[in-house]
C-alpha positions in Angstrom: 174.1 -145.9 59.2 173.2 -145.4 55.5 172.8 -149.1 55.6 170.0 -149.6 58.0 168.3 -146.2 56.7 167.7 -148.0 53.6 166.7 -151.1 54.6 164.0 -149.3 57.1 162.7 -147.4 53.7 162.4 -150.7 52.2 160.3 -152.2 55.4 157.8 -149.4 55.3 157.5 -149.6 51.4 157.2 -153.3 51.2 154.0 -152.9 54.1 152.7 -149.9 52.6 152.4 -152.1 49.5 151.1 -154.9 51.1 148.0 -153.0 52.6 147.4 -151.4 49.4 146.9 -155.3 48.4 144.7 -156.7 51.3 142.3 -153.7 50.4 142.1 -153.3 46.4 139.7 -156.1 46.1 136.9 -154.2 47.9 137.6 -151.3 45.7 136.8 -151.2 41.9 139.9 -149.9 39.1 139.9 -146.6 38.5 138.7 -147.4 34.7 136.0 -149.5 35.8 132.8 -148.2 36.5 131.1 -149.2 39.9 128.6 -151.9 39.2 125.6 -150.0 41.1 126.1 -146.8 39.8 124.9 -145.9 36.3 127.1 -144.8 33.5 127.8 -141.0 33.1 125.9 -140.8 29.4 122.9 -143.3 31.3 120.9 -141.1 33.4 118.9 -143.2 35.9 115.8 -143.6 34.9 112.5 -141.2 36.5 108.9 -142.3 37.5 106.5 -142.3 35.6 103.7 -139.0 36.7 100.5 -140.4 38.2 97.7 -139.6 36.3 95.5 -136.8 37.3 92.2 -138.2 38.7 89.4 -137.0 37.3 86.4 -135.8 39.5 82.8 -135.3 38.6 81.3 -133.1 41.2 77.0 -133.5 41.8 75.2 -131.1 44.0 72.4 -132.9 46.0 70.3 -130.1 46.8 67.8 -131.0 49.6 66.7 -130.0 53.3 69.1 -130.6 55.6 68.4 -128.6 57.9 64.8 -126.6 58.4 61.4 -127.6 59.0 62.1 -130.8 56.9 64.9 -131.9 57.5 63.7 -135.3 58.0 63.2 -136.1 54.2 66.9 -134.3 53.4 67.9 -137.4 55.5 66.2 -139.7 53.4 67.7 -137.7 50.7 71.0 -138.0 51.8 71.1 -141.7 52.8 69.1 -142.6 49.5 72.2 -140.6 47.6 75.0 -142.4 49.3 73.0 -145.9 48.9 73.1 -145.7 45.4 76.2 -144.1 45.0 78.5 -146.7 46.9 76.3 -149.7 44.7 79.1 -147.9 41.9 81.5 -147.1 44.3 80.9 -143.4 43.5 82.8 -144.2 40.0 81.9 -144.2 36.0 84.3 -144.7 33.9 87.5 -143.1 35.1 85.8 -140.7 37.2 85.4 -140.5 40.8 82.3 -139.1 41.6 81.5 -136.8 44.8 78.7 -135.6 46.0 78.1 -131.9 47.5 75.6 -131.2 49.9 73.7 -128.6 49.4 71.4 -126.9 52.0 68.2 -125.7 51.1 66.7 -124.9 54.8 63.6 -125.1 53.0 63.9 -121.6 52.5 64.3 -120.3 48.4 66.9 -117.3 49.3 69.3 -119.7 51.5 68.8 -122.2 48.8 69.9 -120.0 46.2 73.2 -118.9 47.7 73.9 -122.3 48.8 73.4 -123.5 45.0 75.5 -120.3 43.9 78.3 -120.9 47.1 78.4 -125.0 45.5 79.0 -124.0 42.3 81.4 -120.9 42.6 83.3 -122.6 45.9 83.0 -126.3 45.8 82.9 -126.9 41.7 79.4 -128.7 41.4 78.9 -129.9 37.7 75.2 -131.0 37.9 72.8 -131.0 40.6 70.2 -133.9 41.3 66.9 -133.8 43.6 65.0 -131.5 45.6 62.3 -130.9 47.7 60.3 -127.8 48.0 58.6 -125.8 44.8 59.6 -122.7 46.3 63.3 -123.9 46.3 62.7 -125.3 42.5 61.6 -121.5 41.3 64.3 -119.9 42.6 67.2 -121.7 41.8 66.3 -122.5 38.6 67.8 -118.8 38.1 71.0 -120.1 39.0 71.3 -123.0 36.9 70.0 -121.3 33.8 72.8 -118.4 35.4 75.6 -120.9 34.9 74.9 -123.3 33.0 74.6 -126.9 35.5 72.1 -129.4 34.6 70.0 -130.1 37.6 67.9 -133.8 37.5 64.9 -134.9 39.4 64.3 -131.8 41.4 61.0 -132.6 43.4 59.4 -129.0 43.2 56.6 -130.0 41.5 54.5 -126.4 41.1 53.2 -125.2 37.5 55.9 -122.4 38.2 58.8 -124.5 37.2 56.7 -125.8 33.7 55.8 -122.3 32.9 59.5 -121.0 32.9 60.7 -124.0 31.3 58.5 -124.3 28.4 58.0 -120.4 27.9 62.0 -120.0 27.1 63.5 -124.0 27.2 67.0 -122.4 26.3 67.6 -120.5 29.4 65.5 -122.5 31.9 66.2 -126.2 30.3 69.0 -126.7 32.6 66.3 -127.4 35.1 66.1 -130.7 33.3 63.6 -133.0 34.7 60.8 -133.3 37.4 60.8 -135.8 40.2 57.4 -134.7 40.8 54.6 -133.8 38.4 52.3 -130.9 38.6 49.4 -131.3 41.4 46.9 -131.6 39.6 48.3 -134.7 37.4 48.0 -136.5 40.6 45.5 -134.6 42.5 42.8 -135.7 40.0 43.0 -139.2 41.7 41.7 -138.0 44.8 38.5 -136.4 43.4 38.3 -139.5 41.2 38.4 -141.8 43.9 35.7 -139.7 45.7 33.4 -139.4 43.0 33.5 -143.4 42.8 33.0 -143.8 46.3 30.2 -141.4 46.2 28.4 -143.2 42.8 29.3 -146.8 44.7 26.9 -145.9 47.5 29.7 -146.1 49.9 30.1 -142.6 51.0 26.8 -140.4 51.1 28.1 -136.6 53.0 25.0 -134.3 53.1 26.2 -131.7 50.9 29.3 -131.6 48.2 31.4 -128.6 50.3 34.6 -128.8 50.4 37.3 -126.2 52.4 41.3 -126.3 51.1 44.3 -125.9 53.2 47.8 -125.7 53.1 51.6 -124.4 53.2 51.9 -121.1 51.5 54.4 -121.9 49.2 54.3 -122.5 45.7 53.6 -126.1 46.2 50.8 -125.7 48.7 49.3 -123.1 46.4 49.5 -125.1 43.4 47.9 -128.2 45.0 45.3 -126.4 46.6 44.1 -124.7 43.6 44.7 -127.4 41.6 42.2 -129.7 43.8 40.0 -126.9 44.3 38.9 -126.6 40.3 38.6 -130.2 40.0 36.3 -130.3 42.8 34.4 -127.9 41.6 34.6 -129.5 38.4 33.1 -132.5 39.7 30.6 -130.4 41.4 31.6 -129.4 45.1 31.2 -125.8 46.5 34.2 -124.7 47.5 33.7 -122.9 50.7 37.0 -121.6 51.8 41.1 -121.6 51.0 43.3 -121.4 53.9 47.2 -120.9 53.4 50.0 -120.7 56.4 53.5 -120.8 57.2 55.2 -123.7 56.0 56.5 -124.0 59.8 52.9 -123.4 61.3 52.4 -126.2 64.2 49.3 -124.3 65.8 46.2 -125.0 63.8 43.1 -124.5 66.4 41.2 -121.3 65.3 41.8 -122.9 61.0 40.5 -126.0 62.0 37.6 -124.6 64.7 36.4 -122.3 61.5 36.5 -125.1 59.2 34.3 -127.0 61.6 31.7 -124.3 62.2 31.5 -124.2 58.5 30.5 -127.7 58.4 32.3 -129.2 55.1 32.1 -132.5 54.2 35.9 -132.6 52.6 38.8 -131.2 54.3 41.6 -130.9 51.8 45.2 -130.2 52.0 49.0 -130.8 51.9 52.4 -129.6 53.5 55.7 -130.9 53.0 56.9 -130.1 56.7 56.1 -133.1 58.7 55.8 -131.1 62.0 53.3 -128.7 60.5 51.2 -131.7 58.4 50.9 -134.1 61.6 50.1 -131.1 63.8 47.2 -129.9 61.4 45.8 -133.9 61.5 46.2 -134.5 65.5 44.2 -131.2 66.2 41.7 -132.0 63.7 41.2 -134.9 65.7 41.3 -133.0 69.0 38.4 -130.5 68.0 36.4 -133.0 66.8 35.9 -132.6 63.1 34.0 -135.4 61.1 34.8 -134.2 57.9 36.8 -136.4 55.5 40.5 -135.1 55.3 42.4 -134.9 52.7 46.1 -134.8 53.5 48.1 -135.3 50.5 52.0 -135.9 51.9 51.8 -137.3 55.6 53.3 -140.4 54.6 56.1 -138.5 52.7 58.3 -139.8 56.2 58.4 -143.4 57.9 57.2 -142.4 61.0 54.2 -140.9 59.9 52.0 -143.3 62.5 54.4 -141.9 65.4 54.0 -138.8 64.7 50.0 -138.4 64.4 49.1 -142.0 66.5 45.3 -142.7 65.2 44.5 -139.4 64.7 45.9 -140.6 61.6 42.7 -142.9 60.9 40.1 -142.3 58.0 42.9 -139.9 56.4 43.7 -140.1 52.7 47.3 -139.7 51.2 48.5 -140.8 47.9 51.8 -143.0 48.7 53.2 -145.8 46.6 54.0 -148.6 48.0 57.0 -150.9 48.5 55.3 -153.2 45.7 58.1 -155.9 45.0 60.8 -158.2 46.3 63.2 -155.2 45.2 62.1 -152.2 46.8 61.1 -154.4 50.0 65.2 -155.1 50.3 65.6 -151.2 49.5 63.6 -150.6 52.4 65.7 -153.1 54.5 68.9 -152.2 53.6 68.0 -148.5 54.1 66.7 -148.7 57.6 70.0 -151.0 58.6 72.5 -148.4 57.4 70.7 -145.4 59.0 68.2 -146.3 61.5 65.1 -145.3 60.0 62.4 -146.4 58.2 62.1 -144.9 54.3 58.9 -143.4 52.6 58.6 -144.7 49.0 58.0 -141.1 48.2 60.6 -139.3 49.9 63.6 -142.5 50.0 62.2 -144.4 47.3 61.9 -142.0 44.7 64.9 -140.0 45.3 66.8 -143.4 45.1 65.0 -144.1 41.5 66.0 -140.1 40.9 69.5 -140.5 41.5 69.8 -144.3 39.7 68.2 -142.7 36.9 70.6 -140.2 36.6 73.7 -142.4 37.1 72.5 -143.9 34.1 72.3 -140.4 32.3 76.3 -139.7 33.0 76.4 -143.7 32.0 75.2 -143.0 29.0 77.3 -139.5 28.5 80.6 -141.6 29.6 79.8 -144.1 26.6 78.6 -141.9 24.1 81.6 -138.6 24.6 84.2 -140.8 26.8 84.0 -137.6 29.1 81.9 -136.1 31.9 81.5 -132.7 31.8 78.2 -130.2 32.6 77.4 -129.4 28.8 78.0 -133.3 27.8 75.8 -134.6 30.4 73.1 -131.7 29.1 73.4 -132.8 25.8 72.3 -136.4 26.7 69.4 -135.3 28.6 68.4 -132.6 25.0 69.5 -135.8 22.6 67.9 -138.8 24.6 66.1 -138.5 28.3 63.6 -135.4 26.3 63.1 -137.2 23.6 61.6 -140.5 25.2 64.7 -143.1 24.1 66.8 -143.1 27.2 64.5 -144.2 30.4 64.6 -146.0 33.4 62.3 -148.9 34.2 61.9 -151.7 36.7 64.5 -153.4 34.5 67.1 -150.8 34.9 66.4 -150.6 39.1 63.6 -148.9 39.3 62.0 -149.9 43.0 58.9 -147.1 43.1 57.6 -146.5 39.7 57.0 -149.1 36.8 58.7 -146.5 33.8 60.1 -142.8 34.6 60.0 -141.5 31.1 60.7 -137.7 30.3 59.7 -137.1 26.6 57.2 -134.6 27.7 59.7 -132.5 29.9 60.0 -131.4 32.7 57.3 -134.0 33.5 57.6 -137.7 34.0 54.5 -139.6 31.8 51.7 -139.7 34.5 49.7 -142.9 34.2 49.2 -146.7 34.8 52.5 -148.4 33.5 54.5 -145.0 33.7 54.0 -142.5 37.2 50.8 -142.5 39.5 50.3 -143.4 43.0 47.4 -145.3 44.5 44.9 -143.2 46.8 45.1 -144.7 50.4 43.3 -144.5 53.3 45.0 -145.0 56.3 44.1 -146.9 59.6 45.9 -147.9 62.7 48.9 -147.0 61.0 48.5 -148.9 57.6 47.2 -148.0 54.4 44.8 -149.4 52.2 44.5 -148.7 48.5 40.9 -147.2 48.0 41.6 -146.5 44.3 42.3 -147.5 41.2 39.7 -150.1 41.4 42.1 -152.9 40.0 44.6 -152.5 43.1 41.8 -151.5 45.5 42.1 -153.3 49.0 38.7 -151.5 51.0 35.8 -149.2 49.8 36.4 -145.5 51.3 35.4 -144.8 54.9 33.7 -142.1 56.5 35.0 -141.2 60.1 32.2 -142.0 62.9 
């Protein structure tokens, strides 16, 4: 019995040992370290942290929504255009834009500035349309400190608080548009010719003014105003409405009982600016009109038919090969049809500017809102950093800013032609060396 107890003890031994066998060769020796598994004093290795991406934030200030929103599209689409020819980079810095609604109204436009930069972390702010808007927010850049470029607003407001104290108000930094009466002379001007050429003989020099009542309208109207009278007009009468006014009948009905020879005017609300030229036509007035800013959208001609005709505007034109491809590659991506003064220029605006953070990239290897200020102090103020036709300029020959907050006015720098406008064209009337027609008055 002992006997075949033992020999069964040495059965189960001799096939526990053989099992032990079959499987050791998938398991590693107890003093040898598996081959995937990393040594107790060689922790396994961590990931290097991605990098922080750096953001520059820009406030494009402009109506969106409001009585014109139809340039804040241009605006917009303008912005984006030139944007995504950088792929909205410099440097190592993503760049993103913040839209900022100015409802054409100063107090919304201020809180919106206020909301972009407390909320949303705006570091400079680019473009604008309305003086009204320009006065009152340049409270809130001097307030904190942002650098705004190429705000539109072009009333003798924004020079008077930027010259009178530079360190508080600076911040406004540049005009997109001059002061009227830079660019208002060129209407009186091209009068004045017409009227020594023998091409325009009205019975008496009498003038009347209209326009928005905003600091704009009241700027360009006063401004055009003296000069006439400079030139020798009377005068007669200032008129100055809502900047949403589409009902002009009794205005227009007195300017034509007080029989004026020169109608002249602006608004930058398209609705209210085509209204005021299609009743004009509708009660019947002969008087040569002024109306500085129709063209300001691309569908000026649908929007006043040739009601339009015998108008003057000052509009640049799409001059060269370059801005004729803007103007194509614009209306492709949105649908519409670009003004030089409203898409065109806020496209040089904002090209211009990416060249100022360029430039503040190169020179500081950072972009920050006191950096990029410093460049416009240290080199857009002071005449050597510019942008030209060479740099992408597609409206104007030379944007130059040595005489801030204004652009150089003149031939070579910034001016526009005088036009007058027929069948939904216009013809250059003045300066006499890009002058298509002589002036005409309306039958």
């Amino acid at each position: 019995m002992k006997t075949k107890t033992i020999v069964l003890l040495l059965i189960l031994l001799l096939t526990a040992s053989l099992l032990v066998a079959c499987s050791g060769s998938d398991q590693p020796a107890a003093d040898e370290p598996a081959a995937d598994a990393p040594a107790a004093d060689e922790p396994a290795a961590e990931e290097p942290a991605a990098a922080e991406e750096k953001v520059f934030k820009i406030g494009v200030l402009g109506p969106f929504t409001g009585p014109s929103a139809r340039t804040g599209e241009e605006f917009k689409v303008a912005a984006e255009m030139a944007m995504e020819a950088i792929d909205y980079t410099i440097g190592d810095y993503k760049i993103e834009l913040v839209w900022v609604d100015s409802q054409s109204d100063p107090e919304k436009a201020t809180r919106a500035y206020e909301e972009a930069i407390v909320k949303d972390g705006i570091q400079a702010g680019v473009l604008n349309w309305h003086s009204s808007v320009a006065v009152a927010v340049m409270e809130v850049t001097a307030k904190h400190k942002i650098p705004h470029f190429f705000g539109f607003g072009a009333t003798g407001v924004v020079n008077d608080k930027f010259n009178e104290d530079r360190d508080t108000y600076g911040y406004w930094t540049t005009k997109g548009w001059p002061i009227p009466s830079k660019l208002s002379q060129n209407y009186v001007t091209a009068i004045e010719d017409a009227i020594a050429a023998g091409v325009w003989s009205p019975e008496a020099k009498t003038a009347a003014v209209y326009g928005e009542d905003t600091d704009w309208g009241r700027s360009f109207g006063d401004g055009i105003g003296a000069q006439l009278e400079e030139a020798g007009w009377e005068v007669v009468d200032y008129q100055y409405f809502p900047i949403d006014q589409t009902e002009f009948y009794p205005l227009l009905n007195k300017f034509k009982d007080e029989n004026v020879a020169l109608i002249a005017g602006t608004s930058t609300a398209p609705p209210s600016l085509s209204a005021f030229i299609k009743q004009a036509d509708e009660v019947g007035i002969k008087s040569l009109i002024i109306a500085d800013g129709l063209g300001w959208v691309g569908e000026w001609y649908d929007l006043t038919g040739d009601s339009s005709n015998y108008v003057l505007d000052q509009i640049p034109g799409w001059t060269t090969d370059e801005s004729k491809a803007f103007a194509e590659a614009f209306e492709a991506k949105s649908g519409i049809a670009p003004s030089p003064s409203s898409g065109g220029l806020s496209y040089d605006g904002i090209n211009f500017f990416i060249k100022v953070l360029q430039t503040t990239y190169d020179d500081t290897g950072e972009l920050s809102s006191a950096a990029v200020y410093k460049t416009v102090q240290d080199k857009v103020w002071t005449g050597e950093l510019t942008f030209t036709t060479e740099d992408g300029a597609i409206v104007m020959s030379k944007y130059d800013f040595s005489d801030p907050p204004d652009a150089i006015v003149g031939k070579g720098y910034y001016t526009f032609p005088v036009l007058q406008y027929m069948n939904g064209e216009g013809h250059t009337i003045w300066p006499p060396e890009f002058q298509e027609v002589d002036l005409q008055q309306k039958p």
